[in-house]
Residue, then its C-alpha position, 0 to 999 in steps of 0.5 A: x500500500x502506497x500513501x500519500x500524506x498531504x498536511x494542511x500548512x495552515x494548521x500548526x500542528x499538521x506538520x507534527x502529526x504528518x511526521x507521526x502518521x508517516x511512522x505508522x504507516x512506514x511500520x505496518x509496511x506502507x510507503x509513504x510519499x510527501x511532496x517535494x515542498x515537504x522535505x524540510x519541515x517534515x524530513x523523517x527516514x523511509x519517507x520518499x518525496x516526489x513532485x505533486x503529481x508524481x505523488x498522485x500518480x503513484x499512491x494508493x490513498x490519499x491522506x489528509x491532515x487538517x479538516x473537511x477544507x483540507x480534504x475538499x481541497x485535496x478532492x479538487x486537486x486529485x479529481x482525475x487520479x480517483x484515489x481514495x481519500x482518509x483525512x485525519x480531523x484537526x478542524x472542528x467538525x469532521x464530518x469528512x475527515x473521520x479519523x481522529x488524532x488518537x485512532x491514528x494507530x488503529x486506523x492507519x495500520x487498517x489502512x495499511x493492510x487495505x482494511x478498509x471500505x470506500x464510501x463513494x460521493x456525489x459530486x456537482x458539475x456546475x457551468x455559466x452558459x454562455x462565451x465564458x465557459x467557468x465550469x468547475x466541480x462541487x464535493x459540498x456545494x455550488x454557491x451563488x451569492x451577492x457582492x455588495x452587503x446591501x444589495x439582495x439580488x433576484x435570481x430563479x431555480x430552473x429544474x429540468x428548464x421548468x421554473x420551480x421558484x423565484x427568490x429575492x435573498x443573499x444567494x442560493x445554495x446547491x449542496x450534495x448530501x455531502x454538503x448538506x452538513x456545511x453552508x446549507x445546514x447553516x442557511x436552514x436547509x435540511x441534513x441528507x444521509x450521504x448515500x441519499x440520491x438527491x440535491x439540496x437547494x437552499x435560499x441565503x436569507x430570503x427576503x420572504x416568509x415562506x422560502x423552503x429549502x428543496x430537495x431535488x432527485x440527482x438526475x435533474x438539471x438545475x438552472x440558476x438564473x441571475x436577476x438584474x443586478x450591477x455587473x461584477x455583485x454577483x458570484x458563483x463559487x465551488x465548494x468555497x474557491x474562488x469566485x467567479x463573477x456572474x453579470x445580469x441575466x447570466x445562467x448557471x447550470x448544475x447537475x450530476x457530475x460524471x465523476x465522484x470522490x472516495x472516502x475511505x470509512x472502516x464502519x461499512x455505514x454512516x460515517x456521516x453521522x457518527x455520534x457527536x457524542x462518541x466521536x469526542x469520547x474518541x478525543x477524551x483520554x479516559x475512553x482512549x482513541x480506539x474507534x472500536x471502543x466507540x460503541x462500548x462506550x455509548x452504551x455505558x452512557x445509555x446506562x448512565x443516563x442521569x450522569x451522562x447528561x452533564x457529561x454529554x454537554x461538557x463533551x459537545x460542548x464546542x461541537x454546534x447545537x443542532x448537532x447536541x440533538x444527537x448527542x442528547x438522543x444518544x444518552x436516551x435523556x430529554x434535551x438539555x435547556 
């Protein structure tokens, strides 16, 4: 098994946990690459460094090391290589990035023996008609919002060329079930287990009473027509990249991308939605880092019930409070007020 570690220069830490992650896998038997941009602040023995696309070219996986951003970045850039993706979480969610600092050991080694499943993810392929030709890929979402802070615009949703709704707002948010963990869950759009086959279209901030978010089957073509509005105010995005500017009248078509992005879980289920509560017991030294203790340690809490719940609010405490539901659910105890 070849990997490729890729760590995340924004993160202080990353380097550090690089270095760390390269001894596991060198010792269950991996090669282990790393960009040539590496060689000084992560030198260590065993490790082989190549040019980045020499590096894609070669590995078998891809390991991250940072947050769900990393991993989207990371997604981007190996796009036509389709190597498996495993991102070790130091962001705060990780709703991506699945393994955690103290299940480096047993996941890793996993990984090394190929002991692992891959979880394929829709993406979104998005396009401005037109002389122009911007198009890009989505893992998460495909944005198109406003410049100006006092400006709403006015834009309508196309399906299959029908018009299905107008908003007046911020913006519009395209996600997949990926993305629907992200910036639309934020806006109000609802939450889709990954492996459901559909599409979230969620209004930023309409200027209305009644603008649900809508769900679409993956299979339709959605338009995204931009209202009259200054040239240059208005921009389309993928999973947070660079904008790029729309003017008055333009389209922008999204749909079904012919290619998808692997990410590699050990569950053969909903890594999605692990437990908040379990996935900071994970982090907490008294339960360890083994992801197989997980659900032993869930079930003691069900056990506890009076107990756990301030133990379960001191745990997702940094974790956001619509996911505290989860938490809550998990304990078997009435919501904490």
């Amino acid at each position: 098994m070849t990997v490729y570690i890729s760590p995340n220069p924004g993160k202080t830490s990353a380097s550090e946990i690089a270095l760390r992650a390269a001894q596991i896998l060198l010792t269950h038997g991996a090669a282990v690459l790393m960009s040539d941009a590496l060689r000084e602040s992560c030198n260590t023995a065993g490790v082989i460094y190549l040019p980045l696309e020499r590096c894609l070219k070669r590995a078998d996986v891809i390991l991250t090391i940072g947050g769900d951003g990393t991993i989207l970045h990371e997604a981007n850039l190996s796009l036509r290589y389709a190597k498996p993706i495993l991102g070790i979480n130091l962001g705060r969610c990780g709703f991506l990035a699945t393994c955690e600092i103290g299940e480096m050991e047993t996941k890793l080694a996993a990984v090394a023996r190929g002991d692992f499943q891959l979880d394929n993810r829709m993406l979104l392929y998005a396009r401005v008609l037109g002389q122009d030709g911007w198009e890009g890929h989505a893992l998460n979402d495909v944005v198109v919002t406003k410049g100006r802070l006092q400006q709403a615009i006015d834009f309508s949703i196309y399906c299959d060329d029908i018009l299905v709704e107008h908003y007046r707002g911020d913006g519009v948010i395209v996600a997949t079930p990926t993305g629907s963990t992200a910036y639309s869950l934020a806006a109000g759009g609802p939450i889709l287990d990954s492996q459901t086959k559909g599409v979230v279209v969620t209004p930023i901030c309409p200027h209305s009473l009644a603008s649900p978010a809508m769900v679409f089957a993956q299979e339709r073509k959605l338009n995204v027509c931009v209202g009259q509005v200054a040239d240059d105010e208005v921009f389309i995005s993928c999973d947070g990249g660079t904008g790029y500017p729309l003017k008055a009248g333009a389209t922008a078509e999204i749909r079904l991308s012919d290619q998808n992005v692997k990410l590699i879980t050990f569950w053969g289920g909903a890594d999605q939605f692990p437990g908040p509560l379990t996935r900071n017991c994970a982090k907490d030294n008294n339960t360890g880092g083994d992801f197989l203790r997980w659900h032993a340690a869930a079930k003691k809490i069900q056990k506890q019930k009076r107990n756990v719940c301030r133990r379960s609010y001191v745990l997702c405490r940094s974790i956001p409070s619509a996911d505290r539901r989860c938490c809550w659910s998990t304990c078997g105890t009435k919501a904490l007020r």
